[in-house]
Structure formats: C-alpha cells, structure tokens
C-alpha positions in Angstrom: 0.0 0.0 0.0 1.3 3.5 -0.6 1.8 5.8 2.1 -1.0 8.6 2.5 -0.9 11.9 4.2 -4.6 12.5 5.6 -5.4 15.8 7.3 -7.5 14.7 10.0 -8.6 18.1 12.0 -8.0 21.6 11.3 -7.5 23.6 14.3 -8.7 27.6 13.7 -8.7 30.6 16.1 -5.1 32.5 15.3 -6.1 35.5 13.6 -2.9 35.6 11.2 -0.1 33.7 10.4 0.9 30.7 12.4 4.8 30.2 12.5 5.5 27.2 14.9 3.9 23.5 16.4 5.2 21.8 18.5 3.6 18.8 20.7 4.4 18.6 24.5 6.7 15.3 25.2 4.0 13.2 25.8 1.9 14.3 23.1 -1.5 15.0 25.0 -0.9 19.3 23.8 -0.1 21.1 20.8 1.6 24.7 21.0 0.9 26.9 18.5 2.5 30.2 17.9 1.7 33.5 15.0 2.2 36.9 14.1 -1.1 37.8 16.2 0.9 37.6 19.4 -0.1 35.3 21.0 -0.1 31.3 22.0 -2.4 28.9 21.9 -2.4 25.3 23.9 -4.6 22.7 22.3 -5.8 19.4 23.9 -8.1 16.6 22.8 -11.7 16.9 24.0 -13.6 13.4 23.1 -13.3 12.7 19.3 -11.6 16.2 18.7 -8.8 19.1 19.5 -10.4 22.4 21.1 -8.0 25.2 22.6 -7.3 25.2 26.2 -5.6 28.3 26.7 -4.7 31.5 24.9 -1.1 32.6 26.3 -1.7 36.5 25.2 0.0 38.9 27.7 3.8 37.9 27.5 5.0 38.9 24.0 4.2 42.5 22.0 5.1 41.7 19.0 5.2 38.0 16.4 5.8 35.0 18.6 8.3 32.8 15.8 8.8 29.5 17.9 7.8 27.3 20.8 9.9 24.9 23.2 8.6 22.7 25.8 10.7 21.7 28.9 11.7 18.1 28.7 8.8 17.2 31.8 6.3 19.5 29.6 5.7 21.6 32.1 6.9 24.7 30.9 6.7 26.1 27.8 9.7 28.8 26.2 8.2 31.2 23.9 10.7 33.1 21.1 9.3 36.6 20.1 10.3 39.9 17.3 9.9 42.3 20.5 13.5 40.9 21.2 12.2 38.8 24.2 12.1 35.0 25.3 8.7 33.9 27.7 9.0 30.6 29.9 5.7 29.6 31.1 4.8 27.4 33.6 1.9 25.2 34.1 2.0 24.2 37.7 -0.8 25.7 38.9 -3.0 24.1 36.1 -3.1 27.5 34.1 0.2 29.0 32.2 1.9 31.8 34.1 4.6 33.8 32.4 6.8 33.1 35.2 10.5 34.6 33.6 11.6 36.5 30.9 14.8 36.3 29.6 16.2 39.6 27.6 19.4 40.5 26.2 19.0 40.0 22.4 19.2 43.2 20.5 17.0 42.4 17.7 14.0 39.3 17.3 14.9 36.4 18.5 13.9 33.8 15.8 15.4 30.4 17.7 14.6 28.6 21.0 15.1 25.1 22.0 15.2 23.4 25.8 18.1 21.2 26.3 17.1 17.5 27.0 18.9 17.5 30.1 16.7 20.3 31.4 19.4 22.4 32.4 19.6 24.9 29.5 17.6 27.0 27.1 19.0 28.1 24.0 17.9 30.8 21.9 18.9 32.6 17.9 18.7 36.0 17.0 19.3 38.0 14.2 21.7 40.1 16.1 23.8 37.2 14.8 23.9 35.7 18.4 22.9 32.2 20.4 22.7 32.6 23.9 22.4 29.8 26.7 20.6 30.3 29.3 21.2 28.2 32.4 18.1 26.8 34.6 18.5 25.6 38.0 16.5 23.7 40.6 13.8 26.8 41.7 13.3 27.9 37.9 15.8 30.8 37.3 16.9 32.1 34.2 20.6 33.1 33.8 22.9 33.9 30.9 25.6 30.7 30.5 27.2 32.1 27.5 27.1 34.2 24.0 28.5 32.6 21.1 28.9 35.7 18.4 30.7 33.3 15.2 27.3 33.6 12.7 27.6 36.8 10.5 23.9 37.1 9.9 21.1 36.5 11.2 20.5 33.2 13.3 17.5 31.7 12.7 17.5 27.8 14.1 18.8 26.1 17.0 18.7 22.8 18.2 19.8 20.7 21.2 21.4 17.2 20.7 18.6 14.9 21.7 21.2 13.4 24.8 24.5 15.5 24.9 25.2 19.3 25.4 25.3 20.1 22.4 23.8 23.1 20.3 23.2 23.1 16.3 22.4 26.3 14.8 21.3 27.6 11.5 21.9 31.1 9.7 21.0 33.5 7.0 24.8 33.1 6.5 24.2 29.8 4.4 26.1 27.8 7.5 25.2 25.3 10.4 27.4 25.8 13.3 27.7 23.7 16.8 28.6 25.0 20.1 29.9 22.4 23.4 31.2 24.0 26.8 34.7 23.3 27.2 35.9 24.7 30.7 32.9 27.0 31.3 33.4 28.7 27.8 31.0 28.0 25.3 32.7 26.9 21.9 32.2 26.5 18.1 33.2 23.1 17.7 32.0 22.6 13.8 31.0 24.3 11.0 28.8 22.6 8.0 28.6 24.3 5.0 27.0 23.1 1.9 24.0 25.4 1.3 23.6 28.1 -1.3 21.4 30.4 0.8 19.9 30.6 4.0 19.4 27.9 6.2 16.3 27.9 7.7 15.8 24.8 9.7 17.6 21.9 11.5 16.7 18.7 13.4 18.7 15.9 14.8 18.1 12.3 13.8 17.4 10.2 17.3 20.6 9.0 18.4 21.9 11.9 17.4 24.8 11.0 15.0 23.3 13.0 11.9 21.3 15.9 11.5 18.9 16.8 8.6 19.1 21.0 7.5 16.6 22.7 5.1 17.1 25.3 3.1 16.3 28.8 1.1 18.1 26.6 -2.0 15.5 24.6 -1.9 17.3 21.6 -0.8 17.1 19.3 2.7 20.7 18.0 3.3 21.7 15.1 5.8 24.8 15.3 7.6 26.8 12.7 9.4 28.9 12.9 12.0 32.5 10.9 11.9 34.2 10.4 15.0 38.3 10.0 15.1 39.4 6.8 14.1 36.3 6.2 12.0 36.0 2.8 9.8 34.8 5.2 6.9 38.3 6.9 6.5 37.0 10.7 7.1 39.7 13.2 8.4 39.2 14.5 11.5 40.9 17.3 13.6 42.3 15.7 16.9 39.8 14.8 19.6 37.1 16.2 17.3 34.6 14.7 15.3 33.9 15.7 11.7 30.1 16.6 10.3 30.3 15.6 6.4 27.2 16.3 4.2 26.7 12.5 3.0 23.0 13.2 0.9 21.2 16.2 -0.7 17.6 15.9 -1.9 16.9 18.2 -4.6 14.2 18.7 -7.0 11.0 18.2 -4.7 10.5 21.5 -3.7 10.7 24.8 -5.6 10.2 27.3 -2.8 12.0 27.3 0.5 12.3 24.9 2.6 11.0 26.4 5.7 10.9 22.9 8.4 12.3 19.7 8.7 12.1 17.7 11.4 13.5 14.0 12.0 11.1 11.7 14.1 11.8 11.2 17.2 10.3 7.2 16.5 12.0 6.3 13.3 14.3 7.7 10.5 11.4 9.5 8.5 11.9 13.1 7.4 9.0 15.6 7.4 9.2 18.3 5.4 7.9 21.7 5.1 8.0 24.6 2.4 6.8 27.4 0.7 5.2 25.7 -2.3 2.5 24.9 0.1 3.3 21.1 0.9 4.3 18.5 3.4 6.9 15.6 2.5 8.2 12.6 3.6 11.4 10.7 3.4 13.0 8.1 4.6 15.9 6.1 4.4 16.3 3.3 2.1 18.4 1.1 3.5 18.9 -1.8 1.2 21.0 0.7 -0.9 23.6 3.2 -0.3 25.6 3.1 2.8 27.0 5.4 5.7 28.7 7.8 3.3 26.5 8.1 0.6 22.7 7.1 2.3 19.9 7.1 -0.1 16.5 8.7 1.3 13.3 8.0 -1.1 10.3 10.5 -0.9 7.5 8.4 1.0 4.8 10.8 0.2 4.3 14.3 -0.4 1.2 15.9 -0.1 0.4 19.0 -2.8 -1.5 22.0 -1.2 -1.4 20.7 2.2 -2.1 24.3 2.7 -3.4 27.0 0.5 -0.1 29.0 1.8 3.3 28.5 2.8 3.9 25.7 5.1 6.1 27.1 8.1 6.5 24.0 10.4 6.1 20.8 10.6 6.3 18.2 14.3 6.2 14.6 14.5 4.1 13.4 17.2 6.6 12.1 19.9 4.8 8.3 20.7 2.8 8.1 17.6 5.0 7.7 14.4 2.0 7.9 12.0 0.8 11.4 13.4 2.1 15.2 12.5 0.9 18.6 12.9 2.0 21.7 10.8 1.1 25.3 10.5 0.4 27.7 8.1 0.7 31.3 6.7 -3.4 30.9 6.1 -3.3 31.1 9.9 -4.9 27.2 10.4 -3.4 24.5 12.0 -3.6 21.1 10.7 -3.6 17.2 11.8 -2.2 14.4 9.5 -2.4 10.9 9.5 0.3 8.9 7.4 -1.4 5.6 6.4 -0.3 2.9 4.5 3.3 3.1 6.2 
C-alpha cells in the first residue's frame, strides 16, 4: 500500500499567520504560535482538539517558535519584540513566570536542552545565547556565542548531549559544546547556497537533517576520530560531512524539517505549500552516501506556505504543521 498523508482536524482561532507547532513530550498538547501575538495550547476533547488556553500577555510583537521543557511543564516562547517567555503550568493554568532579555533584535530560535538544564535561543543580532536553569526555575545567561555573520534563525539541542546546532542566514550550520565554562564552536557545515532555515537531529543523534532557502534538505553525518569510513578529523574532534542532498521536490523554500523522534522518517515543510516525507532506504547506499526516497508528499497541504512541521513524539504515524493561512492542521500517514 502506498503511504497517504490525511489531514484529519483543522485547528482555527489564530487570527494571522501561524509560525510554529510543537507537541508537548508526551503528546496529550499542541503549542501553536503566529504573528497575532499570542499562543495557543490545544488538547483533545472526546473525538476532537479544542484550545485550552490563549497565552496573550507575554509577547508585544510575532511570537516565531515554541519549546517545551523536557517534563512538559513549561513552555519557552521566542518573540520579534526581542524577548524570550518561559511559562509554567504548575498551577494548572500557564503563568509567564520569567523573561529572559538580552538579544538586541527578534529572537527567531529557541530550543530546551534535554537534560533540562539549559535553554537556547537565535537572533538575528547574529547571536545564540544559553541560558542556564537551576533547581527553583531561574533564568541566567551561561554564555554568548557571536561566530554567525547574519542572522541566526535555528537552533537545536542534541537529543542526549550538550550540544547546540544552529542555522543562519549566513548559508552555514554551526555547533557549540562547553569546554571549561566557555561556550565553543566546535563545527561548521557548509554546503548550502542560501539561508538555512531549519535543522533537526536524527534520534541517536549522529546525523542531523538541515533545510534550506536553496530549496534543498541535506543530511549530515557525524564521523568520529578513528572512523572505519576513512573521514579526516581534527584531533579529539569529530567531523560533520554532508553525506546526501535531496533536490528537485521542492521549488520554494524549505521552511521545516524535522526528524522523528520514533524512526528515520523526514517531514518536510515549504513554501510551495506542501508536506513531505522521506526516509531512508536502507537496502541501498551506505554510511557515506545514504539514499533517502520521498514516501509521500502531499500537494497544497495548505493554501499558503507551510512554516512548520512536528512529529508526534509516541505516535510515528501522526504530524501537525502550520500555516501562513493562519490554520493548523492534523495528519495521518497511512499505509506506512
């Protein structure tokens, strides 16, 4: 049977364009996040999703994206007006219990380390931040990593190390580890032709998938010291090699990718409107040169551009992505 993308609920009440989804960890609430300002929390009621809440007095201008706090209890919001919101759930409504400021310009990027322990965030001042959390839920600047020379407008914790990936209008991915309380650029991928918009780590963490203003999703792999493969590395360090590039679905941006947390599919968001899906073929190809085959791709998944896409993190068949048209919508993928 051949794999089907069916959009099962359409979730409406932003009143303009919607730039980010993302599920909490255990995938009972969907965060949602537009220009109008504000956030929405969705949850299942019986056979469908309502909205829950309406996060509306933390942020004055576009919120751009959403992180949840690995125990989904807090949610970090990413705003234009410069700002970054954490709220927190405890009381069984969302409180705006911290703001974190320092950014001079929007901050595009933000992303809770898995560990719990930090919260990254991307500007286009050209900056990533971490911000360190501790024990009672403060917020304090860790470090400043200044090595983009344009606007930063991704970034993305390893799923189990402390480790930051982070994408720029400067046509490079760069990652940052601590090293004796000093935040450091450790790599820098380059491949692209224009602005990379979006990057997501595969599960364990060994490769990453980028997606681009050229149009193009990239996988990259990393290749520790000593590797069977024969790829060069500098001392202790390990080397990020671009080992695929899909080319020729897409002929807008590619504004989203995200790598399931479940599997080794690919979602896939652009500005022509559509949702894709790849995955790795494994019977061909091999850790240098991977082969990934489009599963399914569904044409005018929205009647506007498609800004983000989220696997669902315990079902592998569900997604949600979001749209300039200001809706919200729920896929199945059948016939997997």
């Amino acid at each position: 049977m051949t794999p089907i993308l069916e959009c099962y609920e359409v979730l409406e009440g932003h009143s303009d364009k919607v730039w980010d989804v993302k599920w909490n960890p255990s995938g009972t609430l969907l965060a949602s996040c537009s220009t109008d300002k504000t956030i929405r929390i969705w949850g299942k009621e019986g056979d469908h999703w309502t909205c829950k809440a309406v996060l509306q007095d933390g942020h004055q201008r576009t919120v751009r994206k959403l992180s949840w706090s690995p125990n989904g209890r807090m949610l970090a919001s990413a705003s234009f007006d410069a700002t970054i919101c954490v709220w927190d759930k405890g009381s069984g409504e969302f409180d705006c219990i911290g703001t974190l400021e320092g950014h001079e310009n929007e901050v595009k990027g933000v992303d809770w380390a898995s560990s719990g322990n930090y919260i990254a965030t991307s500007s286009r001042d050209k900056s990533v931040w971490v911000w360190a959390v501790d024990e009672d839920n403060d917020f304090e600047c860790d470090g400043v990593m200044q090595v983009h020379t344009q606007d930063v407008k991704d970034v993305k914790w390893h799923p189990s190390e402390d480790i930051i990936a982070s994408a720029s209008y400067d046509n490079s991915i760069k990652m940052f580890q601590e090293d004796d309380g000093d935040w450091e650029n450790i790599s820098t991928l380059e491949g692209h032709d224009s602005t990379v918009w979006s990057i997501s780590w595969s599960k364990d963490g060994t490769r990453l998938v980028s997606g681009s203003d050229d149009k193009t999703v990239r996988i990259w792999r990393k290749f520790s010291p000593g590797n069977m493969e024969g790829i060069v590395t500098s001392g202790e360090r390990a080397s990020w090699k671009s080992v695929c590039t899909l080319s020729g679905y897409h002929n807008r941006p590619v504004y989203c990718v995200h790598w399931s947390p479940l599997n080794d599919m690919i979602a896939v968001a652009s500005g022509d409107d559509s949702l894709s899906v790849f995955a790795e073929d494994e019977s061909c190809g091999d850790s240098i040169s991977p082969s990934f085959d489009l599963v399914c791709r569904k044409l005018n998944a929205h009647e506007q551009d498609c800004n983000a896409v989220a696997w669902h993190p315990t079902d592998p068949s569900k997604l949600a992505t979001c749209c300039d048209d200001g809706t919200i919508k729920l896929w199945n993928l059948t016939g997997q």
